[in-house]
C-alpha positions in Angstrom: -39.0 -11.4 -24.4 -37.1 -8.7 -26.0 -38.7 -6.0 -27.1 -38.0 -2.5 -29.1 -38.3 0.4 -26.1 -42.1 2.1 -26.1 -43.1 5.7 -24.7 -44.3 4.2 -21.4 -41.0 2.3 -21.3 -38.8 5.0 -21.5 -41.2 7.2 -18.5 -41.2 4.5 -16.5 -37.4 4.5 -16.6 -37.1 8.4 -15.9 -39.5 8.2 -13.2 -37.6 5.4 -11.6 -33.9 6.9 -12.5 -35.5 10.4 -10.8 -37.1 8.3 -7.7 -33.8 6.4 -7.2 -31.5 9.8 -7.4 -34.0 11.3 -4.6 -33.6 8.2 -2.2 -29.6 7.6 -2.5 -29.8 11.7 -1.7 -32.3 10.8 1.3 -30.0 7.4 2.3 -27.0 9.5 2.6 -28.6 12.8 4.2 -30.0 10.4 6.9 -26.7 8.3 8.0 -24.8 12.1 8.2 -27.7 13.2 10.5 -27.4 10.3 12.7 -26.6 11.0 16.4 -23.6 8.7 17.3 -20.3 8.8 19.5 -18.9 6.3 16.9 -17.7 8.8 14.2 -15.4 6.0 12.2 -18.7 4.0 12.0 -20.7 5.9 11.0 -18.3 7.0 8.1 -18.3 3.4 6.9 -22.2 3.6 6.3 -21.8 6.7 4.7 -19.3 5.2 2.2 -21.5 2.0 1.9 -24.5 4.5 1.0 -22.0 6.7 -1.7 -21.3 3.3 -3.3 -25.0 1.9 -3.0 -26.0 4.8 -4.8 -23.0 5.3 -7.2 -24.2 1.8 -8.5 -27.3 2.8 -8.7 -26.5 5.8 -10.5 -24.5 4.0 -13.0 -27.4 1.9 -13.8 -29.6 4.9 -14.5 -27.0 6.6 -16.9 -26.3 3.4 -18.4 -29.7 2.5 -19.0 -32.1 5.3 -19.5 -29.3 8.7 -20.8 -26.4 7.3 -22.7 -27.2 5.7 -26.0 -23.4 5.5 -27.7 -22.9 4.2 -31.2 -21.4 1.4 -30.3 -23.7 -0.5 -27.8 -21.7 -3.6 -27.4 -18.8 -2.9 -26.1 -20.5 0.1 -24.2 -22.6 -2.5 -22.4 -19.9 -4.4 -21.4 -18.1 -1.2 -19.8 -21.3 -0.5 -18.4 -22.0 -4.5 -16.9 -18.3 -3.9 -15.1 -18.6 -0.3 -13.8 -21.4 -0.8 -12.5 -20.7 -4.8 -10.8 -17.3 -2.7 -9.8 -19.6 -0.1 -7.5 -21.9 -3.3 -6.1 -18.3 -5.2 -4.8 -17.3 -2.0 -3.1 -20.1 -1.4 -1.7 -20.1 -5.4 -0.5 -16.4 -4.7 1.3 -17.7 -1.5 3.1 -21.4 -2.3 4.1 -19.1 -5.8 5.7 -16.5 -3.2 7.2 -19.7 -1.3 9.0 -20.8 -4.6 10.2 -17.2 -5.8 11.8 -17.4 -2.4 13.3 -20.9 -2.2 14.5 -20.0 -5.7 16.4 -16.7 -4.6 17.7 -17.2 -1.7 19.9 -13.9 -1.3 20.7 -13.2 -0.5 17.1 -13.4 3.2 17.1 -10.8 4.2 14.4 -8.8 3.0 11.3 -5.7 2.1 13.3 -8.2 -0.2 15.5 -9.5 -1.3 12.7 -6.5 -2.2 11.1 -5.1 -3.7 13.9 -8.5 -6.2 15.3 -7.8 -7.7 11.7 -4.2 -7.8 12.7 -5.1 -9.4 16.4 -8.0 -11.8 14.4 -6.6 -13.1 11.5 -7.9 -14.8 9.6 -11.2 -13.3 10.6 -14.2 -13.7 8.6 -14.0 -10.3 7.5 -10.5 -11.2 6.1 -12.1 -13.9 4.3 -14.8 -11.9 3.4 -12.5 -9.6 1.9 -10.5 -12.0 -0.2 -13.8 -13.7 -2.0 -14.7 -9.6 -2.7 -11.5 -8.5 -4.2 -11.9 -12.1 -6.4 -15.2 -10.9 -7.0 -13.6 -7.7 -8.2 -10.4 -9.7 -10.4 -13.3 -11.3 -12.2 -15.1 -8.4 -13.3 -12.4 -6.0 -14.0 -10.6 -8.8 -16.4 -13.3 -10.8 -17.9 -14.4 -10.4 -21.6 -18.5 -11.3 -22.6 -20.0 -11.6 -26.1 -23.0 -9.1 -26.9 -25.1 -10.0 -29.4 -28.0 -7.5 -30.1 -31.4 -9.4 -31.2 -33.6 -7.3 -34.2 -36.4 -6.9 -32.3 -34.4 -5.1 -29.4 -32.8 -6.0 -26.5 -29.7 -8.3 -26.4 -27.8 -11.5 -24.9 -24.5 -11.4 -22.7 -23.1 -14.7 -23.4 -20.1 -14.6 -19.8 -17.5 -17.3 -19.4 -19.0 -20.1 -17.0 -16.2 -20.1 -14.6 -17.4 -15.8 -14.0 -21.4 -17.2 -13.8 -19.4 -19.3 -10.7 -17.6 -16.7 -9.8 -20.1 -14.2 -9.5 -22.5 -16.6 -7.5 -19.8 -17.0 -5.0 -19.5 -13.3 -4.7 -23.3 -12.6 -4.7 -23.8 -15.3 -2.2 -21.0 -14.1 -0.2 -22.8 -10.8 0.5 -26.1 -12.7 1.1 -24.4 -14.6 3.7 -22.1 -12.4 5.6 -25.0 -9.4 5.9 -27.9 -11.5 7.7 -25.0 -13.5 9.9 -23.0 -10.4 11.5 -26.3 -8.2 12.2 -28.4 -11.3 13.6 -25.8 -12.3 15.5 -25.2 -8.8 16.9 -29.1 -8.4 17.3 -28.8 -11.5 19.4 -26.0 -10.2 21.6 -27.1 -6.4 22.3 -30.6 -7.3 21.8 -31.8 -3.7 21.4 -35.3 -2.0 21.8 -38.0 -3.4 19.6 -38.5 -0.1 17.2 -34.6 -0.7 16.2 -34.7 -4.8 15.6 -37.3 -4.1 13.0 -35.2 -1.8 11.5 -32.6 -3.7 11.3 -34.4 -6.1 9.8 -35.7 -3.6 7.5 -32.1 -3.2 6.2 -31.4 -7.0 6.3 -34.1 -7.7 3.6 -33.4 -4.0 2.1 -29.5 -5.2 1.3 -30.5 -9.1 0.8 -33.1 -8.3 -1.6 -30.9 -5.4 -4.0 -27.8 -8.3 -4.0 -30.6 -11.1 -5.3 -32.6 -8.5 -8.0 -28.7 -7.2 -9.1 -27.5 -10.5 -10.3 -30.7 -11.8 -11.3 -31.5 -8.7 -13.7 -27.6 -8.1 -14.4 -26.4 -11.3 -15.1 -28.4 -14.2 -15.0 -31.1 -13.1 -16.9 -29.1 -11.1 -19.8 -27.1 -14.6 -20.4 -30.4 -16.3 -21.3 -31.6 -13.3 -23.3 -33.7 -12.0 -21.1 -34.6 -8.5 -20.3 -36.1 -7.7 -17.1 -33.9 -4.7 -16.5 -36.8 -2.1 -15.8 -38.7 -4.2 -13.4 -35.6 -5.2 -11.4 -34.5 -1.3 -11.7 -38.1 -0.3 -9.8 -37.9 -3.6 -7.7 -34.3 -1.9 -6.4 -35.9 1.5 -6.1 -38.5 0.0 -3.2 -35.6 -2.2 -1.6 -33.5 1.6 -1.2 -36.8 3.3 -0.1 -37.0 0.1 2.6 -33.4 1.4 3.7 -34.0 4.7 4.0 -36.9 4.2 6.1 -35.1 2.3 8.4 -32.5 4.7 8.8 -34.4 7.8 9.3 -34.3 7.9 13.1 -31.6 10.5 14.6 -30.9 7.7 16.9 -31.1 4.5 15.3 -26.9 3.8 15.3 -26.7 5.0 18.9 -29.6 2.9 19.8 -28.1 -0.2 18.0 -24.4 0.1 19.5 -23.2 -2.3 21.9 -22.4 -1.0 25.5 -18.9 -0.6 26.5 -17.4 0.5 29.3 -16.0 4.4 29.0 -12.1 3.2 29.9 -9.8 0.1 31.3 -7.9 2.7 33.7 -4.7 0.4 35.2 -5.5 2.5 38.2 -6.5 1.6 41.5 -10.2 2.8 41.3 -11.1 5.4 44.4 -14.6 3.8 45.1 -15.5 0.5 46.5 -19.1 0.0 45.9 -20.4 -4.0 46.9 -22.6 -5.2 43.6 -25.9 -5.7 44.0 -27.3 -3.0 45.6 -28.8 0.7 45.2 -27.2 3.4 46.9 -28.7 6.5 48.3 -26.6 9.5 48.1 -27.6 12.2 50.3 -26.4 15.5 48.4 -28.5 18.2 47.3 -26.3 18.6 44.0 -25.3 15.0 42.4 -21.6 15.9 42.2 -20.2 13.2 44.3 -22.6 10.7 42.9 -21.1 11.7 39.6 -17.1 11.1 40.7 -18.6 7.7 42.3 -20.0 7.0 38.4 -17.3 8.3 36.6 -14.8 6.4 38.3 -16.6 3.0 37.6 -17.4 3.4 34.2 -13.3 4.6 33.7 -12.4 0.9 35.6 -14.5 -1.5 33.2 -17.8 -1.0 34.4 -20.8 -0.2 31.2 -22.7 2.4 32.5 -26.4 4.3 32.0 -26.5 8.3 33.4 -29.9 9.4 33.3 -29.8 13.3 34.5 -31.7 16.5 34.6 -28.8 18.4 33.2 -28.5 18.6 29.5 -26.1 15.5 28.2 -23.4 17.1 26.4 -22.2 19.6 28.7 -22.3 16.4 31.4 -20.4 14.5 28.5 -18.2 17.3 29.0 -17.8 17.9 32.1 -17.0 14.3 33.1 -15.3 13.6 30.1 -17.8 10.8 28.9 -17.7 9.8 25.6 -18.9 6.4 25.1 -21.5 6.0 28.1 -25.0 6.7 26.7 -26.5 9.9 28.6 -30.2 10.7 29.0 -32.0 13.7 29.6 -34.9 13.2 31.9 -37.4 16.6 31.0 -40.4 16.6 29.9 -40.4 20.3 28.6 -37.4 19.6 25.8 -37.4 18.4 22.3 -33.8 16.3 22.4 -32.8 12.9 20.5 -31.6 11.8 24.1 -35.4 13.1 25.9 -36.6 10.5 28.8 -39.6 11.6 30.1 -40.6 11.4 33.6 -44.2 10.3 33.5 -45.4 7.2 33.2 -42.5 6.0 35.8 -42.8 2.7 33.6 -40.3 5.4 31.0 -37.6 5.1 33.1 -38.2 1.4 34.1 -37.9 0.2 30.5 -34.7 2.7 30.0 -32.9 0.3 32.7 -34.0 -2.5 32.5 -32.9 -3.1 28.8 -29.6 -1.7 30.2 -29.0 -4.3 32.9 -30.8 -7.2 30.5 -27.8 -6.8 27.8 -25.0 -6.0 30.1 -24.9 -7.2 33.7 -22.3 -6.1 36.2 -23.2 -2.5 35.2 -23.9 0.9 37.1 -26.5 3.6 36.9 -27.0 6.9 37.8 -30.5 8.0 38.5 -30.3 11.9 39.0 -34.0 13.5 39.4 -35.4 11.5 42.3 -36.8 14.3 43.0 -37.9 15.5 39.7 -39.6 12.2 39.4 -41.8 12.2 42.2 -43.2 16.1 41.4 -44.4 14.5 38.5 -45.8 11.1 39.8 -47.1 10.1 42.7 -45.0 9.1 45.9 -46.2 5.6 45.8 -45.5 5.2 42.1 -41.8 6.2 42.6 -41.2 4.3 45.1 -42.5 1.4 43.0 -40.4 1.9 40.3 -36.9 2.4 42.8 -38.1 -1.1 45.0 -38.6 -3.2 41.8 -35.6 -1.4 39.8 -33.7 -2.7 43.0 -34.6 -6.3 42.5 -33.4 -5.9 39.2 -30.0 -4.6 40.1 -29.4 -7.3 42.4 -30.2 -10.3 40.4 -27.8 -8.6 38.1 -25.0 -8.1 40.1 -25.0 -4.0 39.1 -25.0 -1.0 41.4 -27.5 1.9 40.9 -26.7 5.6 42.4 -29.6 8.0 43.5 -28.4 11.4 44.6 -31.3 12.6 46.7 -32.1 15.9 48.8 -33.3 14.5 52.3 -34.8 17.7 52.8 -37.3 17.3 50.0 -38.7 14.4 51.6 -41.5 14.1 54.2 -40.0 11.7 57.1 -42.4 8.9 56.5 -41.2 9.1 52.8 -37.5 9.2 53.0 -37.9 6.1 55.9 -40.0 4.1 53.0 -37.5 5.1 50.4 -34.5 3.7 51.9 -35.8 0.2 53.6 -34.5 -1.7 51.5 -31.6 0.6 49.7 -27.9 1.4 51.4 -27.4 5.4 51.9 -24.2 7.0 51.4 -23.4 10.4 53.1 -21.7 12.7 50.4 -17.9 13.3 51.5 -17.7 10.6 54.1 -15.1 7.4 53.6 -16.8 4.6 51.6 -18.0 0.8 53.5 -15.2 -1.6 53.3 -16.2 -3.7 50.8 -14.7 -6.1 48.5 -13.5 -4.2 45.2 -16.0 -4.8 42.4 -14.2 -6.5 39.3 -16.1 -5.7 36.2 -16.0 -7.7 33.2 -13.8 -6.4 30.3 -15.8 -5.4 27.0 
C-alpha cells in the first residue's frame, strides 16, 4: 500500500496544507472575536486552538515541505513533535472544559485553587494520564524502515501502542463527558447544543483519524497519511463553523449569580411573584435588581438602554444584559415583536436556574410595538412561570402611559410597588449559592 509520491499526490497535499493553514487562522480569529465576560476562558480556547493548529501545522511541514537527507530519524522527530502538540492541546481543550463547567472559575488563581479544593478531581487525573502521554512520547525510540517502492514502517515498543491508546482514549472520554454533562445542566438554546455537538464530533473525530493515520497504521506499514490529513481538514472546518457566532461562549456559560455579599441585603422581595414598579425611569427597579443579584440571586436584565454602559453603571459583570431595540445591530439585540421574543428569552432563564430574578425594562416599549392584548399575554403567562419557579420578575412602568382600563388589567394578578416607598414585610428570600 505504499506507494512512490505522484503529481496529483503532492497537489492534493498543498491544497490540503494551504486549506488547513486558512482554517487554524479562521479557528483562532473566531474564539478572539467571541463576546464573553469570561476572559480566562476564553484564553484557554484560544491556547487549545494555537495548539490544534500548531499540530496541524507540524503535520504539513513534516509532510508536504521538508524532505531532509536523513528521513528516518527525521520522521521520528517529526512523529514526537507533532504527538507533543496533540497532548498539549488534550490538557488545554480539558482545562476549557473544567472551566466552562465551573463558573466560578474566572482566573488562574481560581483555577489553581478548585484543583486545590477538588483533589483528586478528574481533571487531576486527567492531567496525570496526559503528562504520561507526554513521558511516552518525548523518551520513546521507534525503528523506521523505508520500503523501495516508497513509503515506510514505524515498528513502536508495545507497551507505547498501550500507552498511546490510553492517552488517545483518554481525550475521547473526557471531551464528550464534561460538555454533555454541562449540556445537560445549563441546557442552552437549541442553535448552541448543535454546536456543541459540532465540536464534540469535530475534537472526537481529529483524536480517532490522529492515531489511526499516525500510529496505528504506520506500525502495520500502512500509509493513509494524505486521506487522514484531508479527513482532519473537514473535522477543523466542522469546528470552525461551530464557533463562528459572536455569542456562542456567552450563550453556552452557566448562570451565576453577580456576588455572595455577607451583607444584609436592603430589599425583601416574597418569591414567586411579579412586581410592578411605578417609576417613569427604572432606576429604583435597578437598585431592587442589583441588590439581588449581589446576594446570590442569578439574574436576566432585559433593557432599552444599551448593556455596557448599564454593565457599567450597576457594576454588572457576570449577569447577562439584553438590549430590547429593534432599530440596532448588537450581539446582545432582543427584539420586541413577536412578544413570543421575549417569552423564550425568560423562559430558558427560569428553566435552567430557578430561584432567579428579572428585570423587564420597556413595558412600554413593548406594547407600542404589539398590541395591548398581546402584552398582556406575554406578562400573565410569564407570571405563571415565575411562580412555579419560585423567581421574582420587576417591570418598571409609567402609569401615565396606560389607559385606566389597561393599567387595571395589567396589574390583576401582579403586586405593584411605589418607587421610594418602604418595601412589604416579607420573609427574606434565601437564594441558592452557585
Amino acid at each position: 500500500m505504499n506507494q512512490k509520491p505522484q503529481r496529483g499526490d503532492r497537489i492534493l497535499e498543498y491544497f490540503g496544507a494551504t486549506t488547513a493553514i486558512f482554517l487554524s487562522i479562521i479557528i483562532v480569529a473566531a474564539i478572539l472575536r467571541q463576546r464573553t465576560g469570561r476572559t480566562f476562558q476564553k484564553m484557554l480556547l484560544v491556547a487549545a486552538a494555537i495548539l490544534l493548529s500548531a499540530a496541524v501545522a507540524s503535520n504539513i511541514a513534516i509532510g508536504t515541505l521538508l524532505r531532509p537527507e536523513n528521513p528516518e530519524s527525521f520522521i521520528v522527530l517529526s512523529k514526537r513533535i507533532q504527538a507533543t502538540f496533540d497532548i498539549l492541546f488534550g490538557l488545554a481543550i480539558g482545562a476549557f472544559l473544567v472551566v466552562t463547567s465551573s463558573p466560578k472559575i474566572n482566573s488562574i488563581r481560581d483555577f489553581q485553587r478548585y484543583l486545590v479544593r477538588e483533589f483528586p478531581s478528574s481533571y487531576v487525573v486527567y492531567s496525570f494520564i496526559m503528562a504520561l502521554g507526554l513521558f511516552s512520547v518525548l523518551t520513546t525510540t521507534a525503528e523506521v524502515q523505508l520500503m523501495p517502492e516508497g513509503g515506510y514502517v514505524i515498528l513502536f515498543p508495545f507497551w507505547f501502542i498501550v500507552m498511546t491508546t490510553i492517552t488517545m482514549s483518554t481525550i475521547m472520554l473526557y471531551i464528550p463527558y464534561k460538555l454533555l454533562g454541562y449540556l445537560h445542566h445549563v441546557r442552552p438554546s437549541r442553535s448552541v447544543a448543535h454546536d456543541t455537538y459540532f465540536i464534540i464530533l469535530g475534537l472526537e473525530g481529529y483524536t480517532v483519524t490522529e492515531f489511526l493515520t499516525e500510529v496505528a497504521f504506520p506500525n502495520f506499514g500502512i500509509d493513509f497519511r494524505i486521506f487522514g490529513f484531508l479527513l482532519e481538514v473537514l473535522l477543523m472546518a466542522l469546528v470552525a463553523f461551530a464557533v463562528r457566532e459572536r455569542r456562542f461562549l456567552q450563550d453556552l456559560r452557566a448562570l451565576s449569580a453577580e456576588a455572595h455579599l455577607e451583607t444584609a441585603p436592603s430589599f425583601h422581595l416574597e418569591e414567586g411573584f411579579t412586581y410592578i414598579v411605578l417609576e417613569s425611569k427604572p432606576s429604583h427597579s435597578f437598585e431592587i435588581f442589583t441588590d439581588m443579584v449581589t446576594h446570590g440571586a442569578r439574574g436576566l436584565c432585559i433593557t432599552r438602554q444599551q448593556p455596557e454602559r448599564v454593565a457599567k453603571a450597576y457594576g454588572l459583570e457576570k449577569t447577562p444584559i439584553l438590549w430590547l431595540s429593534r432599530a440596532v445591530v448588537h450581539p446582545n439585540c432582543l427584539r420586541p415583536t413577536p412578544p413570543e421574543n421575549i417569552a423564550m428569552a425568560i423562559d430558558h432563564l427560569l428553566e435552567i436556574s430557578p430561584n432567579s430574578v428579572v428585570l423587564l425594562d420597556g413595558v412600554e416599549y413593548l406594547m407600542a410595538h404589539n398590541d395591548f392584548h398581546s402584552v398582556l399575554t406575554l406578562l400573565h403567562d410569564l407570571n405563571e412561570k415565575v411562580s412555579i419557579t419560585d423567581s421574582i420578575m420587576l417591570l418598571p412602568i409609567d402609569s401615565k402611559a396606560f389607559e385606566e382600563r389597561e393599567f387595571t388589567l395589567l396589574r390583576r394578578d401582579l403586586r405593584v410597588l411605589q418607587a421610594g416607598t418602604p418595601q412589604p414585610a416579607t420573609p427574606r428570600v434565601e437564594f441558592p449559592q452557585g
